[in-house]
N, C-alpha and C positions, 0 to 999 in steps of 0.2 A: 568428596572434597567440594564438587559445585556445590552439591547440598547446603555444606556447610555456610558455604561462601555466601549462595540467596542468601539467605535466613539468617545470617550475621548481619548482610548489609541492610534490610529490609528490615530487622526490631531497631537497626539504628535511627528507622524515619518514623516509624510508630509502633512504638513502645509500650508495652504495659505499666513498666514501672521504671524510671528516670535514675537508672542508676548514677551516684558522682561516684566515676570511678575511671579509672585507664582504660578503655578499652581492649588494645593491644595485650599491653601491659599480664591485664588479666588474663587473656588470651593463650596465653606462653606455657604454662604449665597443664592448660587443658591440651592442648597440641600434644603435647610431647605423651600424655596418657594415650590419645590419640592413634599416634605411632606405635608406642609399645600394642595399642590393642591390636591392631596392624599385623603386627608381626607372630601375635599369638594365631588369630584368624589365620596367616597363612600358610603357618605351623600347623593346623588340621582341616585345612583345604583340603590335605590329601586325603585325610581319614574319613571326612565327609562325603568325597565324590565319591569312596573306593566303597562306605558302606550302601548309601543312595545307592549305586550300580548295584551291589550284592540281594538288595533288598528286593528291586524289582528284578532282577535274573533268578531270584526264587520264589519271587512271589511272595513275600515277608510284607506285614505291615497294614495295616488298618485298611488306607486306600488301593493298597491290592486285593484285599476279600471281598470288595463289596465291588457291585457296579453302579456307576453313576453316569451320567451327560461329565462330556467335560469339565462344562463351566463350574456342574456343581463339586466335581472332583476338585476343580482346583482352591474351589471358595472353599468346602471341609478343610483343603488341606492348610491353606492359610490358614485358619481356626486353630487347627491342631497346633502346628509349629507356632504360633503365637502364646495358647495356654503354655506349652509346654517346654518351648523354648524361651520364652521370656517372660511372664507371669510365674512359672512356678520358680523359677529358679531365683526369682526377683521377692518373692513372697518367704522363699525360702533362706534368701540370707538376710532379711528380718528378724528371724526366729531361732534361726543359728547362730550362737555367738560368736565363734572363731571365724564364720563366713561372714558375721556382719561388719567385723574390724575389719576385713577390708573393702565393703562395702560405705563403708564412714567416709572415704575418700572423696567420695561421689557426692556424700551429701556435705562435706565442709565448705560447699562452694557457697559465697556468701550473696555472689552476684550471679543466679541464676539466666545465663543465655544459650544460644544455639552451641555453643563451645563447649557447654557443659556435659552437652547429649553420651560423647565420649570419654570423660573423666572417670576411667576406675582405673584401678591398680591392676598391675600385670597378673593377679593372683585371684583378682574377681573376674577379669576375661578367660582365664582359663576354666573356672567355674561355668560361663558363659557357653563356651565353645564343648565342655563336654556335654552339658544341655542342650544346646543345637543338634550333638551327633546323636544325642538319646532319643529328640524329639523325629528325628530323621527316620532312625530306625523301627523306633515305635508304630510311625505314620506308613513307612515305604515311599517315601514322596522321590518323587524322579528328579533327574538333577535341575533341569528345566524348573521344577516348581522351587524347590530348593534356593537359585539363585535368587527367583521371582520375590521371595520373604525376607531374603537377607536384605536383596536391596530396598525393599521396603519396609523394612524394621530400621534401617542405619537411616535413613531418609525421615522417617515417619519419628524415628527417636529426637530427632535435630527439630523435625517444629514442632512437636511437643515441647521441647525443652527453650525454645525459641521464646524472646521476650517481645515478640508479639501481637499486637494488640487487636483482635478481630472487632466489629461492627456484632453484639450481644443476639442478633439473627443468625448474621453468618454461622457464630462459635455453635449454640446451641445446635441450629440442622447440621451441620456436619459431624459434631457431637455425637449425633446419633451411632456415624459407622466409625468414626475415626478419633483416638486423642487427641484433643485437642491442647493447648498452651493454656487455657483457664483451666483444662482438669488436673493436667498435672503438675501445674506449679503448687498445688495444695499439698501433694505427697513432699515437696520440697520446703514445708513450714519447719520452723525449729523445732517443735516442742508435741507430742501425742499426743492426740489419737493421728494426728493429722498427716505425721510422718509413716504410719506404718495404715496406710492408704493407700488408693489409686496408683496399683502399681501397674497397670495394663501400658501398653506400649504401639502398639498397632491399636485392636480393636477395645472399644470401653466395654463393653457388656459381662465380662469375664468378672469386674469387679462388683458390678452389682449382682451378680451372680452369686460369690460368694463372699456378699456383704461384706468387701472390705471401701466401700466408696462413700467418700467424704466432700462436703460441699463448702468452702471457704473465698470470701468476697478478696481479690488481688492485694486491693490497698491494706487487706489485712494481713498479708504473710508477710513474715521475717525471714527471710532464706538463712540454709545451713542448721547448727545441733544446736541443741542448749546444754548439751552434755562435752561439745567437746571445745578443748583448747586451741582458740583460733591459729592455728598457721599456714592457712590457706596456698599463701604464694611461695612455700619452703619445700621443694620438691623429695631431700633427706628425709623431712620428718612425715611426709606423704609417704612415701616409699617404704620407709620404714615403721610406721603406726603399727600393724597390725601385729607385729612382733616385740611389741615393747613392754606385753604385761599389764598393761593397765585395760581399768574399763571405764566404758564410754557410754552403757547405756544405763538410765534410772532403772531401778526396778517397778513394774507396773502391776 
């Protein structure tokens, strides 16, 4: 919640792009996703520390087979829990379509800011969170490291998602290790290729990796779908979208 707070207050003094809008206002229905995500995360806290525990008490798990220095231990393991806690599972409800109707949530926002970071539906954080526990398991990471990602995925998700606006030196060198707010507002354009883009969240690399990374100028994006039926600030028809039968995306 400080996170959020900086980085709300700070796009409000410079900004990428000038939205006329409520601020607050807007604010109100990303909150309340917020919350609910909240409360899924806490819902498998337990199942997280209890696997983490299990994994190093038997020696399970990628960074348990090998030996490393610390530092480099810990840097692999951010890598891992980033591809695989939030790149794949982010790439993944792209290309799924009953996971991406609720991923549609996320992108109806029409006014991309720091508030947006946590905007998904109760039924994409759980996607989320069994993600985390796979990328946990898979890795072995101890619970110490485990925390060290989360809170720098939920941190690192908010200025990404932050409107704003870096000095074109700054973005780019930090660009190098970290997403930046010019990369990823491009995956937040209306219309493809540009949507199903820069889905990296901590580290950038992972997208050019596997060429899914897209370069679009700010004043050119239109935040939100072109496919879907704007009701951005209706929290019923949020809530209720993915269940409704209909679709949302073109075919490409």
């Amino acid at each position: 919640m400080g996170g959020l707070m900086f980085f709300w207050i700070v796009e409000g003094i410079i900004p990428i792009t000038r939205f006329d809008y409520k601020k607050r206002s807007h604010a109100l229905p990303n909150l309340f996703f917020t919350l609910t995500t909240a409360i899924v995360n806490f819902a498998f806290a337990y199942l997280i520390v209890k696997g983490s525990d299990a994994a190093v008490a038997s020696g399970w798990g990628i960074l348990n087979w090998i030996d490393l220095p610390l530092w480099m231990e810990v840097l692999l393991g951010m890598m891992l829990l980033d591809l695989l806690g939030a790149y794949l599972i982010h790439w993944t409800e792209h290309k799924v379509h009953w996971m991406w109707k609720f991923h549609i949530i996320h992108h109806s926002d029409e006014h991309v800011d720091a508030s947006s970071a946590l905007r998904h539906h109760p039924g994409e954080s759980l996607f989320r969170a069994v993600f985390t526990l796979m990328a946990v398991l898979v890795t072995g990471a101890p619970m110490g490291l485990v925390m060290l990602y989360q809170s720098s995925s939920a941190v690192l998700s908010q200025f990404n998602h932050s409107n704003i606006s870096l000095p074109r030196w700054v973005d780019i060198s930090i660009g190098l290790f970290i997403v930046t707010p010019r990369m990823h507002r491009v995956h937040h354009h209306e219309s493809l290729p540009y949507t199903d883009a820069n889905y990296g969240n901590i580290f950038p690399f992972w997208d050019r990796i596997f060429r899914t990374y897209e370069e679009k100028e700010s004043e050119d994006i239109i935040y939100g779908l072109d496919v879907y039926d704007k009701r951005e600030s209706h929290l019923g028809d949020l809530l209720g979208l993915p269940f409704d039968g209909k679709r949302y995306r073109k075919e490409t």
